[in-house]
GUSERO-815625 format. One record per residue: residue in three letters; x, y, z of N, C-alpha, C in turn. Coordinates in steps of 0.001 Angstrom, whole numbers, plus 500000, padded with zeros to 6 digits. Example, Ala and Ser with C-alpha at 12.3 -4.5 7.8 and 13.67 -1.06 7.14 Angstrom:
ALA513190494310507800512300495500507800513200496700507800;SER512850497750507080513670498940507140512900500030507870;
! end
This chain:
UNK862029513853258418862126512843257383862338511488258037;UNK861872510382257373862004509346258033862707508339257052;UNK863496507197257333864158506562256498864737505363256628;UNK864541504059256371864689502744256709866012502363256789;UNK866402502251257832868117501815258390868567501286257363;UNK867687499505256826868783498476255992869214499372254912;UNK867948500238254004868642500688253055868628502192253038;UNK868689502940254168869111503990254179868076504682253243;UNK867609504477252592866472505258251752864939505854252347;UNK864968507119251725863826507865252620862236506891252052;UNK861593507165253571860179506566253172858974507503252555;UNK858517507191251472857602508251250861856343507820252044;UNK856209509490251935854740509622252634855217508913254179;UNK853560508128255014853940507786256052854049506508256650;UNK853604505557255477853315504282255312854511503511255865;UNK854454502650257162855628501922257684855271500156257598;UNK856173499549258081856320498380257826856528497915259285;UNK855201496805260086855418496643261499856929495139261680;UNK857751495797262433858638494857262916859938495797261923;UNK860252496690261343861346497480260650861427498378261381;UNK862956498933261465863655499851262099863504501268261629;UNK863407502680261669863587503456261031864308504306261483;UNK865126505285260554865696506593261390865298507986261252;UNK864379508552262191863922509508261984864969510792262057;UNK864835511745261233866006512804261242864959514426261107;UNK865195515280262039864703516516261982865804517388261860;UNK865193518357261487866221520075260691865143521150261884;UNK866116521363262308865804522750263223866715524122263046;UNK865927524942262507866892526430262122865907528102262907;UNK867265528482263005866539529591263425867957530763263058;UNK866920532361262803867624533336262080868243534212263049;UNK868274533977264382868416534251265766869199533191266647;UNK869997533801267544870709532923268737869529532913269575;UNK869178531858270433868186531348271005868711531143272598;UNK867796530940273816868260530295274438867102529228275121;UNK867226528380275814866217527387276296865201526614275459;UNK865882525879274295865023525823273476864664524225273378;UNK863355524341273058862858522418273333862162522322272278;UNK862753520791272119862141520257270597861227518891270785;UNK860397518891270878859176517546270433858972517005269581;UNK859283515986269312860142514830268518858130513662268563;UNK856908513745267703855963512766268421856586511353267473;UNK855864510360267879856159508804267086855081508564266900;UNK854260507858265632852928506954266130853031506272267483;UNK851889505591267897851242504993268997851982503522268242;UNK851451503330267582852281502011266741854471501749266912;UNK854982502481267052856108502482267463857169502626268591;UNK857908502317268842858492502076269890860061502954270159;UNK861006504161270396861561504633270177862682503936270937;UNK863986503654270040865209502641270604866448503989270826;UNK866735503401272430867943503984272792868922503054272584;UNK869563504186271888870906503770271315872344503482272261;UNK871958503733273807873249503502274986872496502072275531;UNK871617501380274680870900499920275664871717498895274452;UNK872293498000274943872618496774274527872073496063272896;UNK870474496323273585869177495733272505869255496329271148;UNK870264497903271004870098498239269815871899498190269242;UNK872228497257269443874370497662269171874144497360267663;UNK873433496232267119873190496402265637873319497638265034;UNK872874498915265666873351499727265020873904500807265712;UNK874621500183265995875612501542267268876274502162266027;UNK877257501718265414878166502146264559877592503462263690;UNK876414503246262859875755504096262327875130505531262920;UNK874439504698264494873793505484265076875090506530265798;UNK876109505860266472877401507020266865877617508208265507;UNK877783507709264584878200508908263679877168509869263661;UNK875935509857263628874791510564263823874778511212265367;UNK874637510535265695874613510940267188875598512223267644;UNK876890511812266977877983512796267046877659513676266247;UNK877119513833264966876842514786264458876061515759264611;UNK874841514948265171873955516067265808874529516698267075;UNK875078515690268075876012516653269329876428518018269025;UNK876958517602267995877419518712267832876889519860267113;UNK875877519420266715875192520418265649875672521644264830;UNK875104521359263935876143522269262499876144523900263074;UNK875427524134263630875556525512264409876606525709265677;UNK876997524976266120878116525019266785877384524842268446;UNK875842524549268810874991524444269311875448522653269989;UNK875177522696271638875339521312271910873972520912272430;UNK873972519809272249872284519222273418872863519121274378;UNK871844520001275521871699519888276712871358518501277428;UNK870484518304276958869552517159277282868636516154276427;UNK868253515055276295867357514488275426866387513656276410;UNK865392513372276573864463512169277209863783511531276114;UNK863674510357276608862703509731275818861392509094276262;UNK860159509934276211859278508770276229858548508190275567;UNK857350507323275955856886506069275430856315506725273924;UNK855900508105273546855299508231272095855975509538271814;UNK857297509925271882857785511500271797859234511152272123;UNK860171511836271690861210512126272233861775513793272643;UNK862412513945273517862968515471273737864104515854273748;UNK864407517010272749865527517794273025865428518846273548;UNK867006518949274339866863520079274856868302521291274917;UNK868404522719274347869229523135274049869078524352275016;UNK870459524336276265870311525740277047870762526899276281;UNK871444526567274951871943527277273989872082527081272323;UNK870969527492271756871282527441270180870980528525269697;UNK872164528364269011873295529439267931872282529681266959;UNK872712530701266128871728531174264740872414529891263833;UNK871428529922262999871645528522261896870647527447261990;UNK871539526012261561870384524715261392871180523417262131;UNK870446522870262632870897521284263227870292520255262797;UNK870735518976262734869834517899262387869686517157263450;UNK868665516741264078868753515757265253868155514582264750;UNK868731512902264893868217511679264615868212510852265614;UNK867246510235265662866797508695266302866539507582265604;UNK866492506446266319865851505078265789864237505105266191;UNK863510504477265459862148503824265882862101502278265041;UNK861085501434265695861198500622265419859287500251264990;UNK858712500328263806856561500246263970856969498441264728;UNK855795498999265442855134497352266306854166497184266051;UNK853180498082265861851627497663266075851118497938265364;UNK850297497029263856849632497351262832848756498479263442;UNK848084498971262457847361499877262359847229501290261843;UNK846311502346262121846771503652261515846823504976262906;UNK847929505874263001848140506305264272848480507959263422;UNK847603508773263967847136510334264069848447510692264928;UNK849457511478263974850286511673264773850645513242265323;UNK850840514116266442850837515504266470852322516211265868;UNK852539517165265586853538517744264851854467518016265747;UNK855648518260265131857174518163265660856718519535266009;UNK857127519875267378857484521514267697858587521576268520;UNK858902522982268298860402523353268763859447525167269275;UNK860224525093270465860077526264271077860840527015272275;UNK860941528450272660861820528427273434861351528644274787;UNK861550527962276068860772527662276808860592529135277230;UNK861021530029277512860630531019278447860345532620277400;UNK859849532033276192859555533205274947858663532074274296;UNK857343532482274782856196531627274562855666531979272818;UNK856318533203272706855603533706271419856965533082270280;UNK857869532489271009858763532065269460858438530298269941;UNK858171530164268510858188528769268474857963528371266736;UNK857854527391266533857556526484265223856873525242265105;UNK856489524892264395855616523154263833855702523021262755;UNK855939521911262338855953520894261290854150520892261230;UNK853679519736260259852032519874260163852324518150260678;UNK851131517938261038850823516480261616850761515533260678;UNK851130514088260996851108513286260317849745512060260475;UNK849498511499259585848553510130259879849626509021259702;UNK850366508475260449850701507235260092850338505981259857;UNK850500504551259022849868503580258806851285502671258755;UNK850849501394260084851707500398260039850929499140259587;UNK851353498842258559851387497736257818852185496194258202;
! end
């Protein structure tokens, strides 16, 4: 789900606004304890993904810490291992998740008018090729 910082309200469909902030939030569940499990987080080509430990984003540290902590910790009792970020994707990474659901969130910020074919969120466990999941793909349009 995706959802515009100032007013916190979800964005219908995929239609963004170039130069606005957004906070993207994913739900990851599983009916099984897991182990090694990685999540692919894509962004349009049009956006830019803001780390929240750089200076450039403290506007919303406050918001982004409570989230941040929340997902740490994830409602499954599950911690992130790891996260990277690059230039059109972000990654999580869990050496251990619990049976249940987590929410993981970021910032993005659209830059670049246009319309951007985006590939689907997957979560999988790296070394059990046959468990995995996807979301369906998006077309995004920055306006």
């Amino acid at each position: 789900s995706i959802y515009n910082v100032d007013t916190d309200a979800e964005v219908p469909g995929a239609a963004l606004v170039s130069g606005k902030t957004y906070r993207a939030r994913v739900r990851v569940s599983s009916s099984h304890d897991r182990t090694f499990l990685a999540l692919r987080v894509p962004v349009p080509s049009g956006a830019e993904i803001l780390d929240a430990a750089f200076v450039t984003t403290a506007a919303y540290t406050e918001s982004d810490q409570k989230e941040r902590e929340a997902s740490k910790s994830a409602g499954n009792g599950s911690w992130i291992s790891h996260q990277t970020i690059l230039d059109n994707e972000i990654q999580y990474f869990w050496d251990t998740f619990n049976k249940g659901e987590t929410t993981v969130s970021f910032l993005f910020r659209a830059v670049r008018k246009g319309v951007y074919p985006t590939p689907p969120v997957q979560a999988e466990c790296m070394y059990e090729a046959e468990i995995f999941g996807r979301s369906a793909g998006l077309i995004y349009t920055v306006e």
